[in-house]
GUFI-327917 format. One line per 3 residues: their letters; for each residue x, y, z of C-alpha. Coordinates in Angstrom, 1 decimal, m for minus. Example, Ala and Ser with C-alpha at 12.3 -4.5 7.8 and 13.67 -1.06 7.14 Angstrom:
# residues 2
as	12.3 m4.5 7.8  13.7 m1.1 7.1
# end
This chain:
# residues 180
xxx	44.5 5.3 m22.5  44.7 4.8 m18.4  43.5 8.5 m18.2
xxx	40.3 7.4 m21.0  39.5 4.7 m18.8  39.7 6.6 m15.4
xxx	37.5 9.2 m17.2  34.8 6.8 m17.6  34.9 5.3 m14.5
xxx	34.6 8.0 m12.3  32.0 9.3 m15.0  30.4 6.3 m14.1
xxx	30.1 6.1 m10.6  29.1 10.0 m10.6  26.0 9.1 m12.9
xxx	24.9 6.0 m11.0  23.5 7.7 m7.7  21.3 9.4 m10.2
xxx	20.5 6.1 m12.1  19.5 4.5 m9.4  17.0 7.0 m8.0
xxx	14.8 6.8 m11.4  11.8 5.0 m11.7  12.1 1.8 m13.5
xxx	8.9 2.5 m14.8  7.7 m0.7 m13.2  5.7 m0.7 m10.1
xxx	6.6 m2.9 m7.4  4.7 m6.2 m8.1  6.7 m5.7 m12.2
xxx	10.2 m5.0 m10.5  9.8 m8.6 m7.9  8.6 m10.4 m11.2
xxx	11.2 m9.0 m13.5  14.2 m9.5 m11.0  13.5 m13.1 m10.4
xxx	14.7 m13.0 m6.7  11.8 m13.1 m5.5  9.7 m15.5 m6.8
xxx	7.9 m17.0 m3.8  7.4 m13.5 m1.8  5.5 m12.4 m5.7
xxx	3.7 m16.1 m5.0  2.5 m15.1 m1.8  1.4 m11.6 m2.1
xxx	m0.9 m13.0 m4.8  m2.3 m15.6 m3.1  m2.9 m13.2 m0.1
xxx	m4.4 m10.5 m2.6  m2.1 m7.8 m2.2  m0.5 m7.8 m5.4
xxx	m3.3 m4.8 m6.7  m2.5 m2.8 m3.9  1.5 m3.4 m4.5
xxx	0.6 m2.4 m8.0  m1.4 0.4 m7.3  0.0 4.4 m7.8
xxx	0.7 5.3 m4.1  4.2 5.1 m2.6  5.4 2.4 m0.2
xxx	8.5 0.9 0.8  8.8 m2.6 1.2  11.3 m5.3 2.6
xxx	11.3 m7.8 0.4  12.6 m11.3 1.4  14.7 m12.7 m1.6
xxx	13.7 m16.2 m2.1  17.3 m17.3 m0.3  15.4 m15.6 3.0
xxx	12.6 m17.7 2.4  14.9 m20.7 2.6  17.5 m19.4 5.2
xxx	13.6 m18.4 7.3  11.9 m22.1 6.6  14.2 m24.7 5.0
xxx	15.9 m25.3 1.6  13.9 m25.6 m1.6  10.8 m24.5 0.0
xxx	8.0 m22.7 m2.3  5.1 m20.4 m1.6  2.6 m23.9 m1.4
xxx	4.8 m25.0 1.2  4.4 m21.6 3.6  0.7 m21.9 3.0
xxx	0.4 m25.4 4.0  2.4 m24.6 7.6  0.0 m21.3 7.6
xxx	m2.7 m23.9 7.0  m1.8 m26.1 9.9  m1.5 m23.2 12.2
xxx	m4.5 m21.4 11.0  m8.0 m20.6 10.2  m7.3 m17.7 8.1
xxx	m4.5 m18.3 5.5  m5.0 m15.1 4.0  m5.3 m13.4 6.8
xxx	m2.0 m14.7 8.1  m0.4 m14.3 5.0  m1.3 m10.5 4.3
xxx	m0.3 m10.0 8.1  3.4 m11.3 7.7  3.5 m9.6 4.4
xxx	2.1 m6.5 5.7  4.9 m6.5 8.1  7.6 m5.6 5.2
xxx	5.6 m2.7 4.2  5.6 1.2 5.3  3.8 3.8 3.3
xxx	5.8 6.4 1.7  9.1 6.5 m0.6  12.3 5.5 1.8
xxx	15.8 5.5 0.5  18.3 3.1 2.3  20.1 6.5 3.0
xxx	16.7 7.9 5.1  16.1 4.6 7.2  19.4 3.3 8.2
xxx	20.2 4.1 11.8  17.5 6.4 11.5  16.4 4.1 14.2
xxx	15.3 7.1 17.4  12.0 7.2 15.2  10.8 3.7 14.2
xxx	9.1 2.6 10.9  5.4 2.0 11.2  4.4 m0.9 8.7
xxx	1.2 m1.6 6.9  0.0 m4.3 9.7  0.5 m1.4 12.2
xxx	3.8 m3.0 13.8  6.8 m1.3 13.8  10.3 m2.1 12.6
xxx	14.1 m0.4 13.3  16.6 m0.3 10.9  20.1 0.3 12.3
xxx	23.1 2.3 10.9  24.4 m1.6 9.7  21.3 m2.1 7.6
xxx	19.6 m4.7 10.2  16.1 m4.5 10.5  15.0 m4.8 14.4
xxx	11.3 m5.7 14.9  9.6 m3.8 18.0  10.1 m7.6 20.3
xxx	14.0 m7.2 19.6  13.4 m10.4 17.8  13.9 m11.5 14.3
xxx	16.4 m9.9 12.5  17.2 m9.2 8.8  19.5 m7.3 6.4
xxx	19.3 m5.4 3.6  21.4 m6.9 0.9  20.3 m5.0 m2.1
xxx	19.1 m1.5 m1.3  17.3 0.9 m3.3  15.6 m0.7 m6.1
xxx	13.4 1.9 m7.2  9.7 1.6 m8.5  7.1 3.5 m10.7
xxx	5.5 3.6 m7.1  8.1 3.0 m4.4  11.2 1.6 m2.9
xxx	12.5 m2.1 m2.7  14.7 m3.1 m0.3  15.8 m6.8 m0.7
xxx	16.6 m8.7 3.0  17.9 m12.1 3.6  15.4 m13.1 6.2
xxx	11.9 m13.1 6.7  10.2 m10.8 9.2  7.6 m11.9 11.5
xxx	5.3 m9.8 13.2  4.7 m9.7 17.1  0.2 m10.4 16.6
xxx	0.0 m13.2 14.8  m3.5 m13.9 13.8  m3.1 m17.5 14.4
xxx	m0.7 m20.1 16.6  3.1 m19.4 15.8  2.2 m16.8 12.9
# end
């Protein structure tokens, strides 16, 4: 029986690298609905207008704050109308500001965890144009050395990309507006 169960386990974990590298057969916006995570980063990539392109059949990558980074980034219990309203406050351009900071967890392409981290002599250029390091520890470095994230749950693989989930929330060095 202990020689069954070893059997399957190492069957197992021999399968799973190629489990994980097919396509759920939902594209990015499906797989942030579906794993219920990230709730307020689906919130606010609708109300900034990128949920088509995130839906859409090229190939990006993206660092997707887990609604626990939203907290741990703003404070406890806080929801997408509550990042609008400080985006409000601070500027003319919500959407704007919003599709920046979003923009800023996105690269074009198909990016395993295994092909960024501490690939970090030839940084990651984002959709917003910044760039972003990841280290051989799975931080993410933004180009100003300052905020910092990591990946918690690598590889979740899309119809048309790659999801990495990160605890914090990554903001970019040109805002459009005041502190964003």
């Amino acid at each position: 029986m202990k020689k069954l169960i070893t059997a399957l386990v190492l069957s197992f974990l021999v399968a799973t690298p190629a489990l994980a590298r097919k396509p759920s057969g939902d594209n990015i916006v499906e797989l942030a609905v579906g794993n219920g995570n990230f709730t307020i980063l689906v919130e606010l990539v609708t109300i900034a207008g990128l949920a088509p392109v995130l839906a859409e059949e090229g190939q990006f990558t993206v660092f997707a704050p887990t609604d626990a980074a939203f907290e741990e980034t703003f404070f406890p219990g806080v929801t997408a109308g509550d990042i609008v309203g400080v985006l409000s406050g601070a500027c003319t351009d919500v959407i704007a500001a919003a599709q920046n900071i979003l923009l800023h967890h996105v690269t074009d392409g198909r990016r395993w965890s295994n092909s960024v981290v501490g690939k970090n002599t030839k940084p990651l250029e984002m959709l917003n144009g910044e760039f972003l390091w990841v280290r051989s520890d799975g931080s993410i470095r933004d180009a100003a050395g300052g905020d910092e994230a990591d990946i918690v749950i690598p590889d979740n693989n899309a119809s048309n990309g790659i999801v990495h989930a990160i605890d914090f929330v990554l903001f970019p060095s040109n805002p459009p507006c005041g502190g964003f």
